[in-house]
C-alpha atoms as a printed R data frame, in Angstrom:
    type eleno elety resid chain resno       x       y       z
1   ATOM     1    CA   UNK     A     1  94.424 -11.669  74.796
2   ATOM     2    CA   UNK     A     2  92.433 -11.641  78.040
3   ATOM     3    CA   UNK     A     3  94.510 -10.629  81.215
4   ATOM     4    CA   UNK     A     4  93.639 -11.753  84.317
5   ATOM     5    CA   UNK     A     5  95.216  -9.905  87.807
6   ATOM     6    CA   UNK     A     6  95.329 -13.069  90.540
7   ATOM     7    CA   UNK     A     7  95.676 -11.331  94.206
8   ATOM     8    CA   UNK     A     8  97.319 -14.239  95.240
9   ATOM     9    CA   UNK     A     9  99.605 -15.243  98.345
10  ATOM    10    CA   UNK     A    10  97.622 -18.990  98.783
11  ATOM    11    CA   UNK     A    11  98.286 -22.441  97.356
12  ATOM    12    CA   UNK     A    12  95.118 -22.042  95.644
13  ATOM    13    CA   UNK     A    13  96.190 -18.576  93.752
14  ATOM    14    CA   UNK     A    14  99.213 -20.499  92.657
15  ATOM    15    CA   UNK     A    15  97.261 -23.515  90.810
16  ATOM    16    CA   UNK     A    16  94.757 -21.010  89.562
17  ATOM    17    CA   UNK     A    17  97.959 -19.412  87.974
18  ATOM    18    CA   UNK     A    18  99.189 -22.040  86.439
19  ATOM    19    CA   UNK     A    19  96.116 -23.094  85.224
20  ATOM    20    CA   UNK     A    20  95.205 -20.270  83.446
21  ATOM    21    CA   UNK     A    21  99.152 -19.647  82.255
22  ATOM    22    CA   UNK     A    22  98.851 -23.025  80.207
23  ATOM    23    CA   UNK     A    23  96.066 -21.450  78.456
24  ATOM    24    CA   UNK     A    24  96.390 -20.141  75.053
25  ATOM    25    CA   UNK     A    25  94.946 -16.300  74.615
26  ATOM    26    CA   UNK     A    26  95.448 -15.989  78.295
27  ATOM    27    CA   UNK     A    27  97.551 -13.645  80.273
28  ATOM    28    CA   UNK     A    28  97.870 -13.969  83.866
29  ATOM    29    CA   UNK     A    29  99.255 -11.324  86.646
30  ATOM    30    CA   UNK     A    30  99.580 -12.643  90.105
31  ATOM    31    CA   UNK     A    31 100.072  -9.923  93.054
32  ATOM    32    CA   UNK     A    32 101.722 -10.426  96.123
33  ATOM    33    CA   UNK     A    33 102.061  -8.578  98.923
34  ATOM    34    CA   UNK     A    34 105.552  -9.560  99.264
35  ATOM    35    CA   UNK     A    35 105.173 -10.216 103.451
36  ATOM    36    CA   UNK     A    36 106.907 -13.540 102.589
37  ATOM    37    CA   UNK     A    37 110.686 -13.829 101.986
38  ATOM    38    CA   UNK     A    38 110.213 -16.809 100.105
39  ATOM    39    CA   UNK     A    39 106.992 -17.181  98.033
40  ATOM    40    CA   UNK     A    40 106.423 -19.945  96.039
41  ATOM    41    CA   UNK     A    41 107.338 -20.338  91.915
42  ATOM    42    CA   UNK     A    42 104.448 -19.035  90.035
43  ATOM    43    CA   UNK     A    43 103.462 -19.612  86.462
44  ATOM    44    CA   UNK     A    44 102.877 -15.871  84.522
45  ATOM    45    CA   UNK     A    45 103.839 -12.140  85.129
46  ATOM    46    CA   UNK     A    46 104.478 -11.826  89.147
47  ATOM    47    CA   UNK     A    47 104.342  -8.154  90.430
48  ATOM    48    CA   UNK     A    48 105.337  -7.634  93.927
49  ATOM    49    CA   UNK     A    49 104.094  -5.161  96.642
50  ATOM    50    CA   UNK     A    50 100.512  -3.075  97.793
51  ATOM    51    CA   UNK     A    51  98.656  -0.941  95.065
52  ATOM    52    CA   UNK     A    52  98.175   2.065  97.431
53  ATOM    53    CA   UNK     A    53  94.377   1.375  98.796
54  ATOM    54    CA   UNK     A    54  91.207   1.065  96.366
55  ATOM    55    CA   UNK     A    55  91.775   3.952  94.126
56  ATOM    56    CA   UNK     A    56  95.774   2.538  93.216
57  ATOM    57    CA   UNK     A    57  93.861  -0.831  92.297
58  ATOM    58    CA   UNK     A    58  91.423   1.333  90.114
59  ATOM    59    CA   UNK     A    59  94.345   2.714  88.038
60  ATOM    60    CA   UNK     A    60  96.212  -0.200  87.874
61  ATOM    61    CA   UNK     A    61  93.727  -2.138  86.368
62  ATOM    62    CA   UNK     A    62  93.011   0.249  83.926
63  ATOM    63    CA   UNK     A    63  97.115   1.174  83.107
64  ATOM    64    CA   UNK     A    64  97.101  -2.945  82.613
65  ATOM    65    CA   UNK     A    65  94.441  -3.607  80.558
66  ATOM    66    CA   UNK     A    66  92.851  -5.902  83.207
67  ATOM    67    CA   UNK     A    67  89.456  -8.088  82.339
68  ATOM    68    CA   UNK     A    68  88.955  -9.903  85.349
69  ATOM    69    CA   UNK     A    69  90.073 -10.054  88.958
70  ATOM    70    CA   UNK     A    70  90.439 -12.698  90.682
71  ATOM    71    CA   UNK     A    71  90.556 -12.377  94.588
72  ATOM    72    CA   UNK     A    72  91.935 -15.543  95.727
73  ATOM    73    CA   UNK     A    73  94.187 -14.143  98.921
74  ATOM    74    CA   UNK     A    74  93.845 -15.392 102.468
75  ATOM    75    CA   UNK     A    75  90.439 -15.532 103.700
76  ATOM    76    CA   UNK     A    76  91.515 -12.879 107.164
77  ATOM    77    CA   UNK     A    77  93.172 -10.666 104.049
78  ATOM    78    CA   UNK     A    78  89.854  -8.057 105.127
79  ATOM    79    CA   UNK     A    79  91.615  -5.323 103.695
80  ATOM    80    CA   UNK     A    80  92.630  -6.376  99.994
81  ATOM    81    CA   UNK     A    81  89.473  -8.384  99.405
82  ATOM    82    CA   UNK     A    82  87.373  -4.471 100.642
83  ATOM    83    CA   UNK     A    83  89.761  -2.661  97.863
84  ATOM    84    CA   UNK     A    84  89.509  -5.282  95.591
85  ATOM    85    CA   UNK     A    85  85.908  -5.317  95.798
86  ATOM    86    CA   UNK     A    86  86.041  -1.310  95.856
87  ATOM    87    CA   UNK     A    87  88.067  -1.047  92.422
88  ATOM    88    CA   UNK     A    88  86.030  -3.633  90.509
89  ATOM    89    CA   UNK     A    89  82.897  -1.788  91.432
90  ATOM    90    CA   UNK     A    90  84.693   1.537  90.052
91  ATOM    91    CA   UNK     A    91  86.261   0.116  87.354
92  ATOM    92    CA   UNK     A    92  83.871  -1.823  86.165
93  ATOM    93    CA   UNK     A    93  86.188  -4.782  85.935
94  ATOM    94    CA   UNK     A    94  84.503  -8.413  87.013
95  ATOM    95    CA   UNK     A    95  85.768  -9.602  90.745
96  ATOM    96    CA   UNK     A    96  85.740 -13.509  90.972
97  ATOM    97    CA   UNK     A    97  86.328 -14.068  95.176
98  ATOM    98    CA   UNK     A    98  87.903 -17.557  95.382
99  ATOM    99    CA   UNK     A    99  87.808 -18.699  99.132
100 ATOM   100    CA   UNK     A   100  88.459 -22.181  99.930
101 ATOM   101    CA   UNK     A   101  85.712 -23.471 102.372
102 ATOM   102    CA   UNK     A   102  85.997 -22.813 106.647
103 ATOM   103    CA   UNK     A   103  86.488 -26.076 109.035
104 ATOM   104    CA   UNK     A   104  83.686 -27.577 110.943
105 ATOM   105    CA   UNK     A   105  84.342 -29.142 113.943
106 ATOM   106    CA   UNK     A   106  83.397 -32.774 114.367
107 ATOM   107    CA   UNK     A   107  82.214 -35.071 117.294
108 ATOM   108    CA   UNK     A   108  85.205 -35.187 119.630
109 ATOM   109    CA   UNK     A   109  86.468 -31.644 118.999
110 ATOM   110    CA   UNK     A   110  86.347 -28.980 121.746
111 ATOM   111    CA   UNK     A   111  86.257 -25.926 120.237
112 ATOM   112    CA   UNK     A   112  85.301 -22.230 121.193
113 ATOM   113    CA   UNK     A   113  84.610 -19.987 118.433
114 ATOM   114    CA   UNK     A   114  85.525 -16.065 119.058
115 ATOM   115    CA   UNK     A   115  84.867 -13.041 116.804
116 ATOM   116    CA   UNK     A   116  88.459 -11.631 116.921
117 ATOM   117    CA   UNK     A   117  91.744 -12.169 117.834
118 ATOM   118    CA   UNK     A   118  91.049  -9.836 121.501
119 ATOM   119    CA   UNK     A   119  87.914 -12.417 121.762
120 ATOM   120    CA   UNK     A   120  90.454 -15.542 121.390
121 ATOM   121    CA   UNK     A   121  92.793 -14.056 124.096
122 ATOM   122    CA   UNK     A   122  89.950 -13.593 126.532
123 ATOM   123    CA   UNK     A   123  88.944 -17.026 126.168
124 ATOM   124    CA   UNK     A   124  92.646 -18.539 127.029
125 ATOM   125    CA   UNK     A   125  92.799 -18.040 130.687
126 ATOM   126    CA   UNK     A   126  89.799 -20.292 131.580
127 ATOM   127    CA   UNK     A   127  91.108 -22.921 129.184
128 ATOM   128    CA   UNK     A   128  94.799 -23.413 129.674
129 ATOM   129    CA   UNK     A   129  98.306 -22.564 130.378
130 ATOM   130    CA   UNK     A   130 100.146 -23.355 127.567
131 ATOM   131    CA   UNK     A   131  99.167 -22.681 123.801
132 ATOM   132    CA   UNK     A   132 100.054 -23.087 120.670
133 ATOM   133    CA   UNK     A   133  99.189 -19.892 118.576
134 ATOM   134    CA   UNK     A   134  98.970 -20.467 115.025
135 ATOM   135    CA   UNK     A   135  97.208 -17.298 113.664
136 ATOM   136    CA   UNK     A   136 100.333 -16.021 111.757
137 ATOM   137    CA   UNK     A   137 102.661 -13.660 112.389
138 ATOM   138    CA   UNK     A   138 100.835 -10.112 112.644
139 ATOM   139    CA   UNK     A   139  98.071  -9.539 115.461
140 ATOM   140    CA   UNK     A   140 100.379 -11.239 118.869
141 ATOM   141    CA   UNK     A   141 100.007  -7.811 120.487
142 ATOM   142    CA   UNK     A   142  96.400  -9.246 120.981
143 ATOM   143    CA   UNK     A   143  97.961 -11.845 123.239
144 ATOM   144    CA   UNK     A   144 100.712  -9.458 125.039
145 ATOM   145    CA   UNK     A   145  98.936  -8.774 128.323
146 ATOM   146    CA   UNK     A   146  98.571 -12.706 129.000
147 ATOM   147    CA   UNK     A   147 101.964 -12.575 131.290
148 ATOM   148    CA   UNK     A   148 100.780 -15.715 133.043
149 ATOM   149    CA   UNK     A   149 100.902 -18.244 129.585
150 ATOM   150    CA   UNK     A   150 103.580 -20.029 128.292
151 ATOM   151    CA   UNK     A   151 103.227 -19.587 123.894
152 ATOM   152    CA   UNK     A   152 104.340 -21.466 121.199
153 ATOM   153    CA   UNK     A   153 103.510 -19.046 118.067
154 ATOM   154    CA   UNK     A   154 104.077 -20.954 115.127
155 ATOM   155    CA   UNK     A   155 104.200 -19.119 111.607
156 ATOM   156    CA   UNK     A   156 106.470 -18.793 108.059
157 ATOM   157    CA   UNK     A   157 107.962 -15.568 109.000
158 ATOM   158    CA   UNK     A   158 109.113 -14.033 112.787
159 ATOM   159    CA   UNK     A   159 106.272 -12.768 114.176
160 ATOM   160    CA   UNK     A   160 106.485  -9.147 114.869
161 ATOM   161    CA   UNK     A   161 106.200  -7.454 118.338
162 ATOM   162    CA   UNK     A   162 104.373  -6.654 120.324
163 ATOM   163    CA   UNK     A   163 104.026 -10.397 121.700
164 ATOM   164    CA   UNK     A   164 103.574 -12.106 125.145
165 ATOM   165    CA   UNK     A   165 106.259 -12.181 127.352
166 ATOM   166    CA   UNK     A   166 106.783 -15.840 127.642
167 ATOM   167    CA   UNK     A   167 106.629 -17.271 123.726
168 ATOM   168    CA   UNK     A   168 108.636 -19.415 121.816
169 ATOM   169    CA   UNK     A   169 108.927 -18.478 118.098
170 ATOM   170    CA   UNK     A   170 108.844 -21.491 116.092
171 ATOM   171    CA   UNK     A   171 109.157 -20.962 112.458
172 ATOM   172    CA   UNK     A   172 107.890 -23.774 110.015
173 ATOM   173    CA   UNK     A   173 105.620 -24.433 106.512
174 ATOM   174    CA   UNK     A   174 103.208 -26.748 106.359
175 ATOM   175    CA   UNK     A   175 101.490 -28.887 105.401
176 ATOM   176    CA   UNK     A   176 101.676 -30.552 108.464
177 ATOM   177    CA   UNK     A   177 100.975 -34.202 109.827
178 ATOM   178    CA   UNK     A   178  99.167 -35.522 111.945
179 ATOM   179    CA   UNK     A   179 101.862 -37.259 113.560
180 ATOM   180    CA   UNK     A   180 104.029 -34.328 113.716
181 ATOM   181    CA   UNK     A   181 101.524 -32.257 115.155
182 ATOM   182    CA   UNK     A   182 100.632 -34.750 117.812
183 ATOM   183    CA   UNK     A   183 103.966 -34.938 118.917
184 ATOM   184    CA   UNK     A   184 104.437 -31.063 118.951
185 ATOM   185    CA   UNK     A   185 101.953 -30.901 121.094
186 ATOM   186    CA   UNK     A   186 102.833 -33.414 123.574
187 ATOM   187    CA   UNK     A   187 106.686 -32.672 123.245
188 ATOM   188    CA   UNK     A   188 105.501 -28.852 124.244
189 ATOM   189    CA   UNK     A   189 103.106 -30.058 126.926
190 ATOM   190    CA   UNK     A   190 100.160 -27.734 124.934
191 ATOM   191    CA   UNK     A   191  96.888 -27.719 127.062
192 ATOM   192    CA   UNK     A   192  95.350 -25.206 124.170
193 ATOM   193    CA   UNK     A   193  95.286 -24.402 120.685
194 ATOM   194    CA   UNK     A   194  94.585 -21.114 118.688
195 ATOM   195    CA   UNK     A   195  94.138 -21.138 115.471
196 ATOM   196    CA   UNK     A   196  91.941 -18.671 112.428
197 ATOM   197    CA   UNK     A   197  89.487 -20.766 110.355
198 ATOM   198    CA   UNK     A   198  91.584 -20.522 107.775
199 ATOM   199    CA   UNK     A   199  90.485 -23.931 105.721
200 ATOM   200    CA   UNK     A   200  92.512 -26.413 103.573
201 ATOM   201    CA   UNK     A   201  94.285 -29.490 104.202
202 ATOM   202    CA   UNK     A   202  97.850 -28.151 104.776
203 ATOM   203    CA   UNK     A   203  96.954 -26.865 108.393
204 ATOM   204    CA   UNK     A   204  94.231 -28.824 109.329
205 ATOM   205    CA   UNK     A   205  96.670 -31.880 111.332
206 ATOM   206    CA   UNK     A   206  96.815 -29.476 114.358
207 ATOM   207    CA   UNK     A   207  93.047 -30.050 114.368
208 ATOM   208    CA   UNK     A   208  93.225 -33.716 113.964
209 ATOM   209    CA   UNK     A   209  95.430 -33.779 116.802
210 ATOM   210    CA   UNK     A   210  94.137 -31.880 119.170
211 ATOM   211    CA   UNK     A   211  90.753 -34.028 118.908
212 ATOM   212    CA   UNK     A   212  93.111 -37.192 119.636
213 ATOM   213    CA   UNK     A   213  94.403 -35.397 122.901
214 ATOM   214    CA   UNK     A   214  91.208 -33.749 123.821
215 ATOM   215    CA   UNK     A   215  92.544 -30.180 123.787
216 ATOM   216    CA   UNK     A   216  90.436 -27.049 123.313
217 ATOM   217    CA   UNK     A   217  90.784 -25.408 120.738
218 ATOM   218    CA   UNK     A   218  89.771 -21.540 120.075
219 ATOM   219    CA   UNK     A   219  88.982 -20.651 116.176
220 ATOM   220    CA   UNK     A   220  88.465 -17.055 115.248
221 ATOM   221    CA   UNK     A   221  85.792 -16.808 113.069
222 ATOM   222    CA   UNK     A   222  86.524 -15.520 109.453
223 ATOM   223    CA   UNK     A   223  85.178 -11.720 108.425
224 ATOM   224    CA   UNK     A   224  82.670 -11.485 106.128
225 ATOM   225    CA   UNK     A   225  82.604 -10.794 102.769
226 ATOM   226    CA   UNK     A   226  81.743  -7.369 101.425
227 ATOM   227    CA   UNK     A   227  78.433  -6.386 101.172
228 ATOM   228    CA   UNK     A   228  77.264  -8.134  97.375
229 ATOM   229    CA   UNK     A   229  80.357 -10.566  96.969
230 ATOM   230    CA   UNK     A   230  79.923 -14.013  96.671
231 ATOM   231    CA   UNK     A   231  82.594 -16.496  96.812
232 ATOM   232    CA   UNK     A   232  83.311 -19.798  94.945
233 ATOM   233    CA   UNK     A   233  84.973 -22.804  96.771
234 ATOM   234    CA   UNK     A   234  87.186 -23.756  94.243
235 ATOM   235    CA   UNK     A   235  89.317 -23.699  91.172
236 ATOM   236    CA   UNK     A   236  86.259 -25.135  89.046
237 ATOM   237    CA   UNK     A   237  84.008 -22.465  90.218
238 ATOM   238    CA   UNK     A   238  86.619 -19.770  89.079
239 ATOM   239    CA   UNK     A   239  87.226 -21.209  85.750
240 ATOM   240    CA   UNK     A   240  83.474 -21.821  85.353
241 ATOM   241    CA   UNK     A   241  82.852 -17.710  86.160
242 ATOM   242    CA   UNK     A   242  85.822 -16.784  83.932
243 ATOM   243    CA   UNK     A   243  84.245 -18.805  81.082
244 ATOM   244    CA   UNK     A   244  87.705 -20.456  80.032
């Protein structure tokens, strides 16, 4: 029986899952990191918690009996995909990165692209006065110094502190609408929008929307792959590398 570990925490990780679950001669371990109270049902073995860098990956792939990784976490996840790609090189265990595709901005957006989340927060005072932040709940120290904005950080879990003095915490899921996010930003009176190139459908209304109102919006750019890895778009182009 072929095992396959799934570093999962995205909708994608979870159909890959239970793809490969209704598979005969298939057996499929999803990791999370278990930052989320609430994850989602997932098909297979589900192991919770870090592997202790690179070198607890190595062993645990090895103690496991582990054919193929698949790397199909958050594209800002830096750290995981680095010791993922670290153990598979050590291990000699095949890494399959499964990243679902950036946004591109079309003709009516406003965007400004910046290289970090410091970048992002440099870029707000010349654009607005009121934001909605939407880049999740670690990295708000980034924003903390900004004493003059009024933010909106919406994520799944309460952000953690350090954060801007003057921010609302609101706590949601999406996928969101269009309609919804239109009217959050016009019930909130948002001039600007921050937001990670994340990708996928179930975020993108905020985009949408702010297009419709003509707000700016700033997009931190993803990180890049390690040096040699190449990822596939989707769940075909997983299935394709894992042969099955």
């Amino acid at each position: 029986m072929s095992h396959i570990l799934i570093l999962g925490g995205t909708t994608e990780a979870r159909r890959l899952a239970d793809e490969l679950a209704a598979r005969p001669g298939i057996r499929v371990t999803t990791s999370l990191a278990g930052r989320v109270k609430r994850p989602g049902a997932v098909e297979g073995e589900v192991r919770i918690g870090g592997f202790g860098g690179a070198e607890g990956l190595t062993d645990w792939l090895h103690e496991h009996g582990v054919d193929t990784v698949v790397d199909a976490t958050h594209p800002f996840a830096e750290g995981i995909t680095a010791n993922a790609a670290r153990a598979a090189a050590v291990s000699g265990v095949p890494m399959v990165v499964l990243r679902r595709p950036g946004w591109h901005p079309r003709q009516g957006d406003r965007w400004h692209w910046a290289g970090s989340l410091a970048e992002a927060a440099a870029l707000l005072p010349g654009l607005g006065q009121r934001v909605l932040l939407t880049t999740g709940r670690l990295g708000l120290g980034a924003f903390a110094h900004l004493t003059g904005l009024h933010f909106v950080a919406r994520s799944v879990e309460p952000p953690e502190p350090p954060m801007p003095p003057h921010t609302e915490v609101l706590l949601a899921r999406g996928p969101f609408t269009e309609a919804g996010e239109t009217e959050l930003l016009r019930d909130r009176r948002i001039d600007v929008v921050v937001t990670k190139d994340s990708g996928g459908e179930a975020t993108a209304a905020k985009l949408t929307a702010a297009r419709r109102l003509g707000l700016p919006v700033v997009v931190v750019r993803r990180p890049p792959l390690p040096e040699g890895v190449v990822a596939v778009p989707d769940l075909a182009g997983v299935l394709d590398r894992l042969g099955v």
